[in-house]
C-alpha positions as a Markdown table, in Angstrom:
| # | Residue | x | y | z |
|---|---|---|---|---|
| 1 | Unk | 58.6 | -75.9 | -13.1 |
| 2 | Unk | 55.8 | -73.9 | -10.8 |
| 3 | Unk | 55.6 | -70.9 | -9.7 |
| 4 | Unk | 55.5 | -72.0 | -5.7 |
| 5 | Unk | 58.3 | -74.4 | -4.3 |
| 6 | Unk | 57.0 | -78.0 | -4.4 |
| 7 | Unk | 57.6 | -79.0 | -1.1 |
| 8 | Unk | 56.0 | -75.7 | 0.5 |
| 9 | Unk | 52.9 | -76.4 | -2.1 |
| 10 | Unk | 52.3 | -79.7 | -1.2 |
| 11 | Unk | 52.8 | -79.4 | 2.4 |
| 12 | Unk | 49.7 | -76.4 | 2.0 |
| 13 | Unk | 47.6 | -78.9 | -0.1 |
| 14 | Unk | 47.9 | -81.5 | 2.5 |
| 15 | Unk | 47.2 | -79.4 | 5.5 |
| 16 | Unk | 43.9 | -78.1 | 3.5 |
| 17 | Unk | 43.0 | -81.5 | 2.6 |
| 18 | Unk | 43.0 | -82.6 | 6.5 |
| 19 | Unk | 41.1 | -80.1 | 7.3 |
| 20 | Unk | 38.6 | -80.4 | 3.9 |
| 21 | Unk | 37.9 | -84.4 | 5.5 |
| 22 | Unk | 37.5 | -82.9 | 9.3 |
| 23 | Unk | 34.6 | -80.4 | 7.6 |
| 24 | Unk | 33.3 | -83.5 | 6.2 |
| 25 | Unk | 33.0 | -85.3 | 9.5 |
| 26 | Unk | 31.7 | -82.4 | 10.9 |
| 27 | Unk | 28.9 | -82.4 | 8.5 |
| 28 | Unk | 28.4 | -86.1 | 8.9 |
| 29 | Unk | 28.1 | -85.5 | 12.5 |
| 30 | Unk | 25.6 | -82.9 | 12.5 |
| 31 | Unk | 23.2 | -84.6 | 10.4 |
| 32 | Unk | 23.6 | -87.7 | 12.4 |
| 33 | Unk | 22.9 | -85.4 | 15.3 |
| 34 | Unk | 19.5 | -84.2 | 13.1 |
| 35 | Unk | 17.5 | -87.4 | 14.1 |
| 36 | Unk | 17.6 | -85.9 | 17.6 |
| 37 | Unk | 16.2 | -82.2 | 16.1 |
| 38 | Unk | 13.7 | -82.2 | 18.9 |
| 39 | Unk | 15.8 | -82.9 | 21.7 |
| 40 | Unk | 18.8 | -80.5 | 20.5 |
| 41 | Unk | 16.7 | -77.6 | 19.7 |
| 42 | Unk | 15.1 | -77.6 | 23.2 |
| 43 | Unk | 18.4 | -77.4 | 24.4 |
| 44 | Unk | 20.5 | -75.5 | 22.1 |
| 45 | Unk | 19.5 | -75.1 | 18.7 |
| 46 | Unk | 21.5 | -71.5 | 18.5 |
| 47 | Unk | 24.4 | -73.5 | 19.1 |
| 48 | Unk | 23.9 | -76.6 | 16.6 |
| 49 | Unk | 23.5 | -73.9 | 14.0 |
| 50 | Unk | 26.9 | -72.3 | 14.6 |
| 51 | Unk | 28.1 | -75.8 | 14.3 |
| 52 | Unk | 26.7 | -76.0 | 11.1 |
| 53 | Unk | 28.0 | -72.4 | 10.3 |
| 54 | Unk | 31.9 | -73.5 | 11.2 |
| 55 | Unk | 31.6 | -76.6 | 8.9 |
| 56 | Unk | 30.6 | -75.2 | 6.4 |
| 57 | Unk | 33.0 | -72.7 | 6.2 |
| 58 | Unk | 35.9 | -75.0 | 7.2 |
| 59 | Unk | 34.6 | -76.9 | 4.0 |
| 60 | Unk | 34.7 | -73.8 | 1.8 |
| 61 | Unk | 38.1 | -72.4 | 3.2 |
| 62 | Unk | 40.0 | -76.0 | 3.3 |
| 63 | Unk | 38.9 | -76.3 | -0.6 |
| 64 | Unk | 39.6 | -72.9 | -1.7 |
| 65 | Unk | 43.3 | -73.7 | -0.1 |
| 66 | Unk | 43.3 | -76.7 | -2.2 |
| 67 | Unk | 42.3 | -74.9 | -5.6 |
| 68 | Unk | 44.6 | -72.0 | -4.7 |
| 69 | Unk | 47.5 | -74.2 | -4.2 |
| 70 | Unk | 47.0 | -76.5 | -7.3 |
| 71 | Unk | 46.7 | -73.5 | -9.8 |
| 72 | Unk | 49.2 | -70.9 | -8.0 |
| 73 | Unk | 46.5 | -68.2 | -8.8 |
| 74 | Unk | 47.5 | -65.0 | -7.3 |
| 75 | Unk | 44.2 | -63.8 | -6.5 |
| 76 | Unk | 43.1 | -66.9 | -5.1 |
| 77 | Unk | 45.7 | -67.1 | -3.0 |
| 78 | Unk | 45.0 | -63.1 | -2.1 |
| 79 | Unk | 41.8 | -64.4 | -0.8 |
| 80 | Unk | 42.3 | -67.6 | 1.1 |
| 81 | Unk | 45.0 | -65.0 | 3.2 |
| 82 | Unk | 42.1 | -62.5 | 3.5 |
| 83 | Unk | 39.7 | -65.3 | 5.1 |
| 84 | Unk | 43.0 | -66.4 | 7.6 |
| 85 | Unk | 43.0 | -63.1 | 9.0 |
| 86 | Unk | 39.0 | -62.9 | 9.9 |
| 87 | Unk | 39.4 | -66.8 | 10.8 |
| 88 | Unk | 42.3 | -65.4 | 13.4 |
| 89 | Unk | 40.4 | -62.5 | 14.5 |
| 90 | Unk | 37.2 | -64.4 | 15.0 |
| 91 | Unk | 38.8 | -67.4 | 16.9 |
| 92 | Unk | 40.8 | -65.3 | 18.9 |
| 93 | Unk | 37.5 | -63.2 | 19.6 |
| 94 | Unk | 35.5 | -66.0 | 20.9 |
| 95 | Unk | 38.8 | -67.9 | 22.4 |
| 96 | Unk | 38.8 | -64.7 | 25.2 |
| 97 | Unk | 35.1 | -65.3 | 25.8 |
| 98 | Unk | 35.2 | -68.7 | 26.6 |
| 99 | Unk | 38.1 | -67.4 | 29.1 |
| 100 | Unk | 35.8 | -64.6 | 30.5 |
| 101 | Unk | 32.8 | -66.7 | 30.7 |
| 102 | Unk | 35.1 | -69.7 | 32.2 |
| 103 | Unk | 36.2 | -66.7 | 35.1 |
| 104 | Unk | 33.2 | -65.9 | 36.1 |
| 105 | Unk | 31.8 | -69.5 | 36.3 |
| 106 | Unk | 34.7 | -70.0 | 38.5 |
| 107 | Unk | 34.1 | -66.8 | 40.6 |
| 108 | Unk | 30.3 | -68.3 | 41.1 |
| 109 | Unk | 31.4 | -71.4 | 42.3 |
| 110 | Unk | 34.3 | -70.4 | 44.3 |
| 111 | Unk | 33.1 | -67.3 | 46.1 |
| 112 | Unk | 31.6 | -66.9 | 48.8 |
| 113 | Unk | 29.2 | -64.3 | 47.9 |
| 114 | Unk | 25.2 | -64.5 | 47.6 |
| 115 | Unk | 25.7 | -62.3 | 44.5 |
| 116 | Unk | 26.8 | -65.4 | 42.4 |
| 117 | Unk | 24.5 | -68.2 | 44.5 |
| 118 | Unk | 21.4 | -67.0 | 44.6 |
| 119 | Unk | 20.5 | -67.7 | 40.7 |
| 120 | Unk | 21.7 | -70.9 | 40.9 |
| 121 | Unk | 19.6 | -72.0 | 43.5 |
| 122 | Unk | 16.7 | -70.7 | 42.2 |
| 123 | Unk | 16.9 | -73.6 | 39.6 |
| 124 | Unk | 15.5 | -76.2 | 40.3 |
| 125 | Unk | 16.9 | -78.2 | 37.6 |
| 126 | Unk | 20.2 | -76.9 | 39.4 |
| 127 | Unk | 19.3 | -77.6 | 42.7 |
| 128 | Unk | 18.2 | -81.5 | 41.8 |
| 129 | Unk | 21.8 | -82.2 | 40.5 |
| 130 | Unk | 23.8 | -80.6 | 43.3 |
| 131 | Unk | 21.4 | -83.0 | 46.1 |
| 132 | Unk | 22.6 | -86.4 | 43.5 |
| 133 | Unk | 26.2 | -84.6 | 43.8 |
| 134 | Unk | 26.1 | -84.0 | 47.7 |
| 135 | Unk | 25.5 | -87.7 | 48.3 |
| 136 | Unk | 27.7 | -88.8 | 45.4 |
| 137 | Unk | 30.8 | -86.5 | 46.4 |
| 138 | Unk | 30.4 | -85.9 | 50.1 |
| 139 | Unk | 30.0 | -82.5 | 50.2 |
| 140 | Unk | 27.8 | -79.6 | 51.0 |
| 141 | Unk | 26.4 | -76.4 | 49.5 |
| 142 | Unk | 27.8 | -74.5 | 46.3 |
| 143 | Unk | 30.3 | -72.5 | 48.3 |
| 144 | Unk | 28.9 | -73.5 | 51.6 |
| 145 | Unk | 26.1 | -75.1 | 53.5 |
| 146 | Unk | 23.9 | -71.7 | 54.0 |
| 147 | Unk | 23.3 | -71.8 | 49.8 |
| 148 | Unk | 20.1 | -74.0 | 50.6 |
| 149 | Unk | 18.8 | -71.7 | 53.3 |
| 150 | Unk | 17.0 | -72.7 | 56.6 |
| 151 | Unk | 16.3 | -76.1 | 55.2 |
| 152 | Unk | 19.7 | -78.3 | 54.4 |
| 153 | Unk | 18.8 | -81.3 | 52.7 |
| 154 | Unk | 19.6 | -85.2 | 54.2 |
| 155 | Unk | 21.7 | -85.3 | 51.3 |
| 156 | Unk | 23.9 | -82.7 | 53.4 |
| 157 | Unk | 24.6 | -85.3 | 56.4 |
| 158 | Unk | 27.6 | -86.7 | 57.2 |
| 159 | Unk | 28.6 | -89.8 | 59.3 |
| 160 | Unk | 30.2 | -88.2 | 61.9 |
| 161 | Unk | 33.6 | -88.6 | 60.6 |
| 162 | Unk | 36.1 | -86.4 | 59.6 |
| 163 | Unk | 35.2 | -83.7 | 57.3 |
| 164 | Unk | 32.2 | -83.6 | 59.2 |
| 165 | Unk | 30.7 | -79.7 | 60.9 |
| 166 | Unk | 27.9 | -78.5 | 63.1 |
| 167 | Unk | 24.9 | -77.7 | 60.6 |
| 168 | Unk | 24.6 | -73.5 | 60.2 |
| 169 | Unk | 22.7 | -71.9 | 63.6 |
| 170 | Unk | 19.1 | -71.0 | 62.9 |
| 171 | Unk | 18.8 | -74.3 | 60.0 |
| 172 | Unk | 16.5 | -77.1 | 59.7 |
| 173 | Unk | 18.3 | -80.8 | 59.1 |
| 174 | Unk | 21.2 | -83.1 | 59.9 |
| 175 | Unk | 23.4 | -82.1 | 62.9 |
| 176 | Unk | 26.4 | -82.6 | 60.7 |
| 177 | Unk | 27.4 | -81.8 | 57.7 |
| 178 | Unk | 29.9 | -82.1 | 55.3 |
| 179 | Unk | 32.5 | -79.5 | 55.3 |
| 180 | Unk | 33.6 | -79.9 | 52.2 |
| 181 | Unk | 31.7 | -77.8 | 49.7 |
| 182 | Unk | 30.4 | -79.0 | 45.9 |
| 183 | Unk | 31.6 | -75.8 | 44.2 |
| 184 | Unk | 35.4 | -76.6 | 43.5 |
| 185 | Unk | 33.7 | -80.5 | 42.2 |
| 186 | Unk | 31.2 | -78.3 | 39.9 |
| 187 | Unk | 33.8 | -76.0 | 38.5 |
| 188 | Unk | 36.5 | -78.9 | 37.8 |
| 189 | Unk | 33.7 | -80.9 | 35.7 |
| 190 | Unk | 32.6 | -78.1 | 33.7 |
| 191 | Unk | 36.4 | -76.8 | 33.2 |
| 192 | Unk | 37.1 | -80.0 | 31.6 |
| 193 | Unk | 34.3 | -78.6 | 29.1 |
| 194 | Unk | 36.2 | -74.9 | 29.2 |
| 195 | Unk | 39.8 | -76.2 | 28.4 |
| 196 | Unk | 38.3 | -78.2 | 25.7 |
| 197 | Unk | 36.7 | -75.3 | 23.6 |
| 198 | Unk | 39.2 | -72.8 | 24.5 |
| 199 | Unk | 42.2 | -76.0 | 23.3 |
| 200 | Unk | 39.8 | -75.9 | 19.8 |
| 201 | Unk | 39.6 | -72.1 | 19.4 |
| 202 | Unk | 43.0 | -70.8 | 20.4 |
| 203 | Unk | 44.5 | -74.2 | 18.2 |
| 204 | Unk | 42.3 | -73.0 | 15.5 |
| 205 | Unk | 43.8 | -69.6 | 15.7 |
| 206 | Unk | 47.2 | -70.7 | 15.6 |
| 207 | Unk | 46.4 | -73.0 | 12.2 |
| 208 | Unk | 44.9 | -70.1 | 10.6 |
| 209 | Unk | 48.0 | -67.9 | 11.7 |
| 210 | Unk | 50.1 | -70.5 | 10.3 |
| 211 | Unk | 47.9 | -70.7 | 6.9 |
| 212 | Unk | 48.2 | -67.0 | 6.8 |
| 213 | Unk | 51.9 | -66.6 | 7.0 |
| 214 | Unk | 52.1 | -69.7 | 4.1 |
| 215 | Unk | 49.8 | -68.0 | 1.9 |
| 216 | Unk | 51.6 | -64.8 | 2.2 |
| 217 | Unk | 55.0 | -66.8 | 1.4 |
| 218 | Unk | 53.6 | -68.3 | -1.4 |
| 219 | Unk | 52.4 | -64.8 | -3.0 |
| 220 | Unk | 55.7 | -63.5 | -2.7 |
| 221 | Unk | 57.0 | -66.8 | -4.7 |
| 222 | Unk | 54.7 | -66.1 | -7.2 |
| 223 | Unk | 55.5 | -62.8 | -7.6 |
| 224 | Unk | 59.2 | -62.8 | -7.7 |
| 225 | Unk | 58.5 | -65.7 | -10.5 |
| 226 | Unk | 56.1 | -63.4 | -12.4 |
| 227 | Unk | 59.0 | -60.5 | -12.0 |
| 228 | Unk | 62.0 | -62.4 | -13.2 |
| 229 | Unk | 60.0 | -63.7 | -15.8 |
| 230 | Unk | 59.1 | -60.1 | -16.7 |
| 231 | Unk | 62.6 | -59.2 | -16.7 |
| 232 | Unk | 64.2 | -62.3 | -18.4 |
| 233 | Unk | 61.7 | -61.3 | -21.6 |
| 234 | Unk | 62.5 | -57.3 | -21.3 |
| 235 | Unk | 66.0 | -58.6 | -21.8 |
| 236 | Unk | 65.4 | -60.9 | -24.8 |
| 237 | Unk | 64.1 | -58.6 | -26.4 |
| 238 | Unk | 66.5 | -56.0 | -26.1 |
């Protein structure tokens, strides 16, 4: 009979093992993703290489949580609980920045001030999209139609229907525009993106809570076995 209750140390092996074949995909994916080097590093490259960073370790931690759980060695176990807390800490860390940097998206597409604006319309990669979104979506402007200055693009014109408005006094364009502005249609497309990593990060936090509190039970198993056991041979003997 083992040191760990069976059910408790299979139910860890299988949970590492799930997460040992995720690493895998993840590393599958990534070098899929490494015919397009070119196109990802001009783009993102810092980013692909924390990718490669969290499969890795997922790949490390997953099968150190198998070997620990197979052998029931203390000190094994001693240090896939170590790496749970820093997994916690480090997910939770970067779960609250996604949140912070999802805020302050939110505030720049959703206020009304120049402060938040003005940098986005001085892409012009930025500016491009929002005309295809204008005609797409019917609407105007980030927060409103003054974003594009004294010259509002066609894109910007409305029918005369409802929804329509007098273009801004002292602007260049259509006579109407659309009243509706582009910033709450921006900010729900790219919180789709926000709830998605902050869903993975704050999920992972909880599994790596969960793993720490079964790795700590499953120390204390294995020392109240090595204890009795202790005890049953101090007896013997006397």
């Amino acid at each position: 009979m083992g040191k760990i209750n069976e059910c408790l140390k299979r139910m860890f092996i299988f949970f590492n093992s799930l997460f040992l074949g995720f690493g895998c995909m993840m590393i599958y994916g990534l070098f899929k993703a490494s015919a397009y080097s070119a196109e990802i590093s001009s783009v993102g490259g810092a980013e692909i290489g924390w990718l490669w960073a969290f499969a890795i370790g997922v790949l490390i931690v997953s099968s150190l949580g198998i070997y620990a759980g197979k052998s029931e060695n203390n000190l094994v176990l001693k240090i896939f609980a170590g790496l749970m807390v820093v997994g916690l800490i480090i997910m939770l860390i970067f779960g609250f920045i996604v949140v912070g940097e999802r805020n302050k998206i939110k505030a720049s597409f959703t206020s009304a001030s120049s402060e938040y604006t003005k940098p986005l319309m001085d892409n012009a990669e930025f500016k491009s999209g929002l005309r295809e979104l204008q005609q797409s979506a019917r609407c105007c402007g980030v927060t409103s139609a003054t974003d594009w200055g004294y010259e509002i693009p066609e894109t910007c014109a409305c029918d005369y229907g409802s929804g329509c408005t007098s273009k801004p006094q002292g602007t260049t364009g259509p006579d109407k525009v659309y009243g509706q502005t582009c910033g709450g249609i921006l900010f729900a497309i790219m919180d789709t993106i926000f709830q998605a990593a902050m869903g993975i990060y704050f999920g992972f936090a909880v599994t790596a809570f969960l793993g720490l509190l079964v790795s700590v039970l499953m120390i204390h198993q294995i020392k109240r076995h090595d204890s009795s056991g202790a005890a049953s041979i101090s007896m013997k003997g006397f």
